[in-house]
Residue frames relative to the residue before (quaternion, step in Angstrom):
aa qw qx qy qz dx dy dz
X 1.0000 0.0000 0.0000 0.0000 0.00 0.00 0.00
X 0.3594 -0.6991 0.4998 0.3638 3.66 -0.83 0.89
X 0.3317 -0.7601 0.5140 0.2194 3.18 -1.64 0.21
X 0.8656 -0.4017 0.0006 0.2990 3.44 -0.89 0.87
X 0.5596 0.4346 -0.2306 0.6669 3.37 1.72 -1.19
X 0.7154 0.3983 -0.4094 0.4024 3.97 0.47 -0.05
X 0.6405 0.3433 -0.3898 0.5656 3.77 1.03 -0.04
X 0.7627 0.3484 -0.4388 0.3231 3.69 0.62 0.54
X 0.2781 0.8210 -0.3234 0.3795 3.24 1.91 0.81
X 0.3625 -0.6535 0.5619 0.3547 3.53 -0.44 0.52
X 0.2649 -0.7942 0.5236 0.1579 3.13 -1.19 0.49
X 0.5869 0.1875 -0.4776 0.6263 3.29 1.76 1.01
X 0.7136 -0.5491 0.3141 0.3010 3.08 -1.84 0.03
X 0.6041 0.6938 -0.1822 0.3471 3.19 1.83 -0.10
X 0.0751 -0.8043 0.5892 -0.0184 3.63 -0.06 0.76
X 0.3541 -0.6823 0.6331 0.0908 3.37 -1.75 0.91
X 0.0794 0.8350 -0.5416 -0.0560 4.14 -0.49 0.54
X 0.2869 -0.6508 0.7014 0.0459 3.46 -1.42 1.09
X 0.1347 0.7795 -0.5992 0.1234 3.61 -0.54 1.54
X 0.7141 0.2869 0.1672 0.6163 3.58 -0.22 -0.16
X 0.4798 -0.6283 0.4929 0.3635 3.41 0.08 -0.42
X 0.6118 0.5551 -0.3646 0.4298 3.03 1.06 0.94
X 0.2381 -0.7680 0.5853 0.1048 3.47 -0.52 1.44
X 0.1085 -0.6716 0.7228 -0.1216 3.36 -1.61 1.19
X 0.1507 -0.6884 0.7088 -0.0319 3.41 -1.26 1.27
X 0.1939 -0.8082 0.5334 -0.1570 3.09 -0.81 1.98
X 0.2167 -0.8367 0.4691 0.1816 3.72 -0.28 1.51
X 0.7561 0.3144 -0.2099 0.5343 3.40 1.25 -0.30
X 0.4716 -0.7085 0.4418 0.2835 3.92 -0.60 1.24
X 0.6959 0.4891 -0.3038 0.4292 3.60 0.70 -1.19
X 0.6211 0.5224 -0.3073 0.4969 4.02 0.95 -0.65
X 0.6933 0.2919 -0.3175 0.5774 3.83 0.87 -0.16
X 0.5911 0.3556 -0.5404 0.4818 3.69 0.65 0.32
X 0.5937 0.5549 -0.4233 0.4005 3.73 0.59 -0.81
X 0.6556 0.2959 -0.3750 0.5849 3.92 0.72 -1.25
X 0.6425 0.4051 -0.5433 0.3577 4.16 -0.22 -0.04
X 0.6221 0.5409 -0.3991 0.4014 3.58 0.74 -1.20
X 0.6907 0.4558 -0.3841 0.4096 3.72 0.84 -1.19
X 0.5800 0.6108 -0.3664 0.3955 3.70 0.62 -1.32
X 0.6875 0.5197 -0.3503 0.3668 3.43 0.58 -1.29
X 0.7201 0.3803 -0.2846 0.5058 3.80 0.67 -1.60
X 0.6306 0.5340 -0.4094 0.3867 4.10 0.60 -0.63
X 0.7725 0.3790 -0.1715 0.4798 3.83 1.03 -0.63
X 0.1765 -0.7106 0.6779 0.0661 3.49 -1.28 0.35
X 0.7082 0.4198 -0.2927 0.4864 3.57 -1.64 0.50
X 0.7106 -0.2517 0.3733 0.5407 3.68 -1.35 -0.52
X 0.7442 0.3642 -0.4908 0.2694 3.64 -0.22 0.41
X 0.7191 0.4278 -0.2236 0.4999 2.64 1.52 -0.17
X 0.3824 0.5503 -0.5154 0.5341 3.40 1.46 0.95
X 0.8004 0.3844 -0.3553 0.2922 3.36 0.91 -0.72
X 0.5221 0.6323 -0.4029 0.4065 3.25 1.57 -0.45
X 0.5935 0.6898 -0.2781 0.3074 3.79 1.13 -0.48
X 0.4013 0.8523 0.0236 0.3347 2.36 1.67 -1.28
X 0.6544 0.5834 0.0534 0.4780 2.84 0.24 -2.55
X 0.8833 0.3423 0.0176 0.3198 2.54 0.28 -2.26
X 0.4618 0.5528 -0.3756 0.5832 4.03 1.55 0.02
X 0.7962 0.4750 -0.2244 0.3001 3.48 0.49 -0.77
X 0.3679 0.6264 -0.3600 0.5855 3.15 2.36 -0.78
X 0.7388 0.4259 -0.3023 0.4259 3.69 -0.28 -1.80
X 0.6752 0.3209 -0.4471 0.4911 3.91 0.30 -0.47
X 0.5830 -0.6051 0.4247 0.3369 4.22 0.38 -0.09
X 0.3332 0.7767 -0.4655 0.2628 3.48 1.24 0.18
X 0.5365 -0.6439 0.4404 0.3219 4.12 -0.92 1.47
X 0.9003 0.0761 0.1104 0.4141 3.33 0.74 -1.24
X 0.2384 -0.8815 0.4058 0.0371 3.31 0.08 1.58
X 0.1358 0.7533 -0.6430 0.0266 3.46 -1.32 -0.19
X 0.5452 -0.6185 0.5577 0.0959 2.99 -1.74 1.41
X 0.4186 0.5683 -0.4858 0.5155 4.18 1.65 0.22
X 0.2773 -0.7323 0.6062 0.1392 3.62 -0.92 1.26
């Protein structure tokens, strides 16, 4: 039986992000958590709420993210 973090895996490698108002289509999952994970520690304030964001929704495996709460 799968467990929980494996039925909320994507099951491609491709993820969609909404930052800023700015949409990005990512072919590789682990390169858009690294650029969110960095954005997040390099910023402070609302950009970094939104990079967190992004970046909470990557770590849970979610296709298409966004920084809209």
């Amino acid at each position: 039986m799968l467990k929980t973090p494996e039925l909320a895996m994507s099951r491609t490698n491709e993820v969609t992000t909404v930052c800023n108002g700015k949409k990005e289509v990512w072919d590789d999952y682990e390169e858009a958590k690294a650029y969110f994970l960095e954005l997040m520690m390099s910023t402070d304030g609302e950009e970094h709420d939104r990079a967190e964001c992004v970046y909470i929704q990557l770590m849970h495996g979610l296709d298409e993210c966004s920084d809209d709460d």
